[in-house]
N, C-alpha and C positions, 0 to 999 in steps of 0.2 A: 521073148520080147513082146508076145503078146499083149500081158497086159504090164507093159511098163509105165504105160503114163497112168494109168490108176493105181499102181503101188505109188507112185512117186507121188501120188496125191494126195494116198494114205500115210506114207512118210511122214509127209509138211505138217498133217494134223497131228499126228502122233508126236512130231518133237516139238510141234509148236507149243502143245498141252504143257511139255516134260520141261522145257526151256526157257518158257514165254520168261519168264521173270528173275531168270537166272545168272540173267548177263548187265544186270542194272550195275551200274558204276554207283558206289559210293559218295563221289562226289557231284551227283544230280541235286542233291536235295539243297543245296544252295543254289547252283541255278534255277531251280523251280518255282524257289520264294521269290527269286528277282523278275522271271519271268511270268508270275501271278501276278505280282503287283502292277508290273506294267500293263499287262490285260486287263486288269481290274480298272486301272486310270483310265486307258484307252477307250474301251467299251461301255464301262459304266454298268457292265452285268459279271456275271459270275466269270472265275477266273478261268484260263485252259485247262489245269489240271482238274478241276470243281469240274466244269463241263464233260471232261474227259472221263471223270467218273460218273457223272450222273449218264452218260449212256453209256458204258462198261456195263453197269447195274441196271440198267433198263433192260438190255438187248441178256443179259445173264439169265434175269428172271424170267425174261419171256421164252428164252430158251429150257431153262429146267420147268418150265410148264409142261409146255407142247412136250417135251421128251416123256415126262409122266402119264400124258394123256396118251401118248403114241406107242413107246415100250420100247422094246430093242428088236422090232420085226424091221426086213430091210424092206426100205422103201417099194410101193406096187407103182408102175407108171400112171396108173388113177390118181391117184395121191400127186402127181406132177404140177407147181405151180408155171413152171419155166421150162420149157422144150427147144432141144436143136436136133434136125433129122440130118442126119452124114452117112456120106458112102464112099466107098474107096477099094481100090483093088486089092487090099489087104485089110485086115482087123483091125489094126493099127492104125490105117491111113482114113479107116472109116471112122476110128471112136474120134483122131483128132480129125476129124472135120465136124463130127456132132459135136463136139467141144466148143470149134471155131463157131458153129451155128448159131448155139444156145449165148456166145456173147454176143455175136450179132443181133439176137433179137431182143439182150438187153438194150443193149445202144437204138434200135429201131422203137422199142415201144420207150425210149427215155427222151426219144429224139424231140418228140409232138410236145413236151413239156419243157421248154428251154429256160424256164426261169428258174429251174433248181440250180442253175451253172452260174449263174449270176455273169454274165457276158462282157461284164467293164473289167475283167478279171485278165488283163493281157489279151482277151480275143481268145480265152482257153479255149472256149467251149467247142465251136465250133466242128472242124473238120480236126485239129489235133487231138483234141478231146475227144471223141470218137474212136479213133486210131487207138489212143492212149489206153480207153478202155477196153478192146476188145485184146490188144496186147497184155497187158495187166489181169485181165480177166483168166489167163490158160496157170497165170499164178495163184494167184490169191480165191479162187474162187473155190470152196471147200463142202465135200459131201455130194460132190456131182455122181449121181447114177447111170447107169447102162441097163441099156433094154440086150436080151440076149441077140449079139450077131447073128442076121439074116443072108443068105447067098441068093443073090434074083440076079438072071443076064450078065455072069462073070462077075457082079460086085457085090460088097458086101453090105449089108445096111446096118446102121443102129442110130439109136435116138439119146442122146443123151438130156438128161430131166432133174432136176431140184424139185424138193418139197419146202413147204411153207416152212420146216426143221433145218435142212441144209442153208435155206435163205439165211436165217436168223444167225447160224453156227459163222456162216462166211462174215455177217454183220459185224459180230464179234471181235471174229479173229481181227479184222481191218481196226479197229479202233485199237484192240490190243497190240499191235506192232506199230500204233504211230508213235513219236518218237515223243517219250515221258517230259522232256524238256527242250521248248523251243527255242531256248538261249544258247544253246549248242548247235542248232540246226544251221548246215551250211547253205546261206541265197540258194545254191546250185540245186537243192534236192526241194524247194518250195513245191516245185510240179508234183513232181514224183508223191507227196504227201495230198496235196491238192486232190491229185488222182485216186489215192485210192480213199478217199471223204465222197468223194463224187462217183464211184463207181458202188460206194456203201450207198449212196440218196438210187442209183441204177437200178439197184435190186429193190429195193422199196418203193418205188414209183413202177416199176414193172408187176407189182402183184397189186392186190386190192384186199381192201379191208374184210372183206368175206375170208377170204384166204390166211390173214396174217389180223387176226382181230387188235385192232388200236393201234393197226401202222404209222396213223397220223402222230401218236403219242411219240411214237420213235425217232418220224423224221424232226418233230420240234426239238426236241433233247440234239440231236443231232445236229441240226444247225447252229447251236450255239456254239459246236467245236468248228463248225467251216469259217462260221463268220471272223471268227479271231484269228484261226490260218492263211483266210484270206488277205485277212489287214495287215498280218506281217507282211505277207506277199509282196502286199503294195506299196509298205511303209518301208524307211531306214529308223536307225536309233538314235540318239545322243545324250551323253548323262554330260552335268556339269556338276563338275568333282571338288567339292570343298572339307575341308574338316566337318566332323560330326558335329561337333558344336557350334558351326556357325547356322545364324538362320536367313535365308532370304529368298527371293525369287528371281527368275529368268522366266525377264516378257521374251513373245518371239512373235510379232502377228499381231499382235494386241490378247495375244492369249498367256496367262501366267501359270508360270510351271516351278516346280519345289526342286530346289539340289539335290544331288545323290541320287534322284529317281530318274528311271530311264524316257525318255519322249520321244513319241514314236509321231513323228513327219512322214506326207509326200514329200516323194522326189522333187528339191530346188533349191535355191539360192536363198538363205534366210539371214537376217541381221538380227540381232539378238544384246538385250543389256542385262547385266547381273545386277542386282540391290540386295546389298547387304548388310544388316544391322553391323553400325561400328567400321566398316570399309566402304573404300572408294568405289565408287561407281564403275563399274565394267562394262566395255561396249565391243563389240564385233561383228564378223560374219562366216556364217560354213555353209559349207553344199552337202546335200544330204543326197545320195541316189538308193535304188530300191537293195534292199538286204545290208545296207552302212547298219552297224556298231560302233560308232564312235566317241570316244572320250576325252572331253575338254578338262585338262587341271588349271584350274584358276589360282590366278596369282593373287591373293589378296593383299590390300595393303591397307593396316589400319588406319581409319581416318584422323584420330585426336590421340593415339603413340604420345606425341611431343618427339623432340629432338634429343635420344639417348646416347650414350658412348659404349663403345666396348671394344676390347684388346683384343685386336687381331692378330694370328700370327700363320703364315703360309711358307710352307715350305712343297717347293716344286721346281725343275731345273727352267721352267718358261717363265717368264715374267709374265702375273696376273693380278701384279698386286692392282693397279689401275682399275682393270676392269671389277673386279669382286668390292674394292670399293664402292664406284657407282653405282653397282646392284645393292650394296647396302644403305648408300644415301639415297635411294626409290625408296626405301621404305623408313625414310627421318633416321637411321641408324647412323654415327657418326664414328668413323674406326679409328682410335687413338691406340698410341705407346703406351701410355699412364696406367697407371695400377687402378683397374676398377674390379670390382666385381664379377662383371659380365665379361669371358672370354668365347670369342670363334676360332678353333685352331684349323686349318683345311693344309693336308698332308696331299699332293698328285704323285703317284706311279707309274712307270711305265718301262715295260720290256718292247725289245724289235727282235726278232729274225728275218738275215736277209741271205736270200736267194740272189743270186748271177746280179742283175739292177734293179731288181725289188727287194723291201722290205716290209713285213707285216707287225703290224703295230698294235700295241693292247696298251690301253690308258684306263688307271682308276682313281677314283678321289676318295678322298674320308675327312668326315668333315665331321668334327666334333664340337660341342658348347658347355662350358664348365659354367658354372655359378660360388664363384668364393674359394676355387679350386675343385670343386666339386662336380661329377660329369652331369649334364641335364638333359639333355640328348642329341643322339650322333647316328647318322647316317653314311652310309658309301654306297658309289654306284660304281660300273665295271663298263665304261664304253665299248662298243661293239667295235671288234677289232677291224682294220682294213689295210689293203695295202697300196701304196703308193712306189715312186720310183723312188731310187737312192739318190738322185739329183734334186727331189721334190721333197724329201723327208722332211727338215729343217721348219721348212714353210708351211707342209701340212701337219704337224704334230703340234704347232705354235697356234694355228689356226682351230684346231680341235681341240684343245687343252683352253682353249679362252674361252671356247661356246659351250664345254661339258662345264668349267667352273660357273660361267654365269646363269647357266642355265639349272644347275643342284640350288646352287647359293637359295634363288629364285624359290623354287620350290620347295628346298627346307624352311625357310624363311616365313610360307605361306602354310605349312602343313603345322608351327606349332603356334601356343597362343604367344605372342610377343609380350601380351600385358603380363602373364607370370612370369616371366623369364626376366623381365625388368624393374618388377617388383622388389618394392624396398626391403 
């Protein structure tokens, strides 16, 4: 048990090497393109992933330098950029307190420089911050050495020490375990990533350019991955969803933003209007609080359509003919009998199982559009099942079967182009 916490240290390097890259998800690379873009908007400099590489590759090559100049001889405590002296009634209880020590004195000499934290940052910096790192630190911190256990007055001493090589190695590793795409990251884990950005600038600000030659090089590269983690931190999202083919803007603020692209808000109350070549004007308002992903689908509705007809036909055990109507007359659509061209057939489903005086309920639609007899395109959606009592059935399946039709109608309606579909 002696040296368990230094195998386990040598572990974490060992399979970090063997695995680092091993467990990437195949479907990152589409989040990564979304979440570039929007960093790229937001900042107006290089993307997270760009940033994320451009120090991967800084802190790489400056580490196969020093290793070349250095060799494979194990570290001499001369060689020490970083020192914690610990003692403890046992070997054990001595190396983790030189462990404990040496993070302490990153946080003490990081502490005189507060502006690497950037402080409007939630209050991180502070006294959490501190905590965070010296916690964080007995993890991630990689290549730590041992001076050989001393016995003085019943206890044991040793020093635990980095070299200006282990600095770099820990540098590394911190950047290579953050998390390849931000658009998956959940609010809850912001800190946690935050942390170890800032306990990477800990180690860098704790040595000096004598020691670690063109440290300053490093922390620049560097910053430009804190600054964008930071702004997520502090920001929520919101995309406004229209067909690829439409073009237009969404002011919010007196600032104009492009469809489909994500926009990254403070937390608050914002009103916002759509302008879209060819459709009506759209106006609203959303709350945005810190780590929102939110998604508006807009309803478009063309502005100069004209007043067209087309054959409706619905078949469902609720009466909707009414309401699927007036969503089709929002958009000049006019539902006649008569034989025209243009049909919308909308088929509703539904099963119940019921339990003692509940039953649960599944509702789906399918909503199909022929041209000349011909299909043009068809959608169905699968309402999320619920249950209600068997006294209330009637009422809520009548009530949810009006808000799933009107609400697909809505949507199908806006998702194709109306002007082909009613083309001569």
């Amino acid at each position: 048990m002696k040296n368990f916490l230094y195998n386990i240290l040598i572990l974490i390097v060992v399979f970090s090497t063997s695995q680092l890259f091993a467990a990437k998800e195949k479907n990152f690379d589409t989040a990564k393109e979304n979440a570039d873009e929007a960093f790229s908007e937001l900042s107006g400099e290089n993307s997270y992933k760009e940033s994320q590489k451009d120090v991967q590759k800084a802190f790489t090559e400056l580490d196969e330098s020093m290793t070349k100049s250095s060799g494979n001889a194990r570290p001499a405590l001369s060689k020490s950029v970083l020192k914690g002296f610990g003692t403890g009634a046992t070997e054990k209880a001595a190396r983790l307190d030189a462990l404990a020590q040496l993070s302490n004195a990153i946080v003490v000499t990081v502490s005189s420089r507060t502006e690497i934290a950037q402080s409007e940052v939630e209050g991180k910096y502070s006294q959490s911050f501190s905590e965070d790192i010296k916690t964080s630190s007995t993890t991630f911190l990689k290549g730590v050495s041992y001076t050989q256990p001393m016995k003085r007055s019943g206890e044991y001493q040793i020093t635990a020490f980095m070299t200006a090589e282990s600095v770099i190695n820990t540098v590394t590793y911190l950047t290579k375990t953050l998390p390849e795409s931000l658009e998956d990251l959940d609010p809850a884990n912001y800190d946690g990533v935050l942390t170890k950005i800032y306990l990477a600038y800990s180690l860098l600000y704790a040595v000096t350019d004598t020691q670690i030659p063109g440290r300053q090089q490093y922390i620049d590269t560097l910053g430009k991955l804190k600054e964008q983690i930071e702004k997520l931190a502090k920001h929520g999202s919101i995309v406004f969803k229209a067909r690829s083919d439409v073009s237009g803007k969404v002011d919010i603020d007196g600032a104009s933003y492009e469809l489909n692209k994500k926009i990254f808000l403070k937390p608050g109350q914002y009103d916002f209007t759509v302008k879209t070549e060819g459709f009506k004007t759209l106006s609203g308002s959303a709350s945005i609080r810190k780590g929102d992903k939110k998604t508006v689908e807009l309803i478009l509705i063309p502005e100069k359509l004209g007043k067209k007809e087309v054959k409706l036909e619905i078949k469902c055990p609720v009466d909707i003919k009414t309401d699927v109507e007036k969503t089709l007359l929002d958009f000049n659509i006019v539902p006649t009998q008569n034989d025209v061209k243009q049909k919308i057939s909308i088929e509703i489903r539904g099963n119940s199982r019921q339990v003692d005086e509940y039953a649960r309920i599944e509702l789906e639609i399918f909503l199909h559009t022929f041209i000349d007899g011909k299909k043009y395109k068809i959608t169905s959606y699968k309402h999320p099942a619920f249950s209600v009592k068997r006294a209330d059935m009637n009422a809520r399946i009548t009530t949810e079967t009006r808000k799933m039709a009107t609400a697909v109608v809505k949507k199908f309606l806006s998702s194709i182009n109306l002007n082909e579909f009613f083309a001569e």
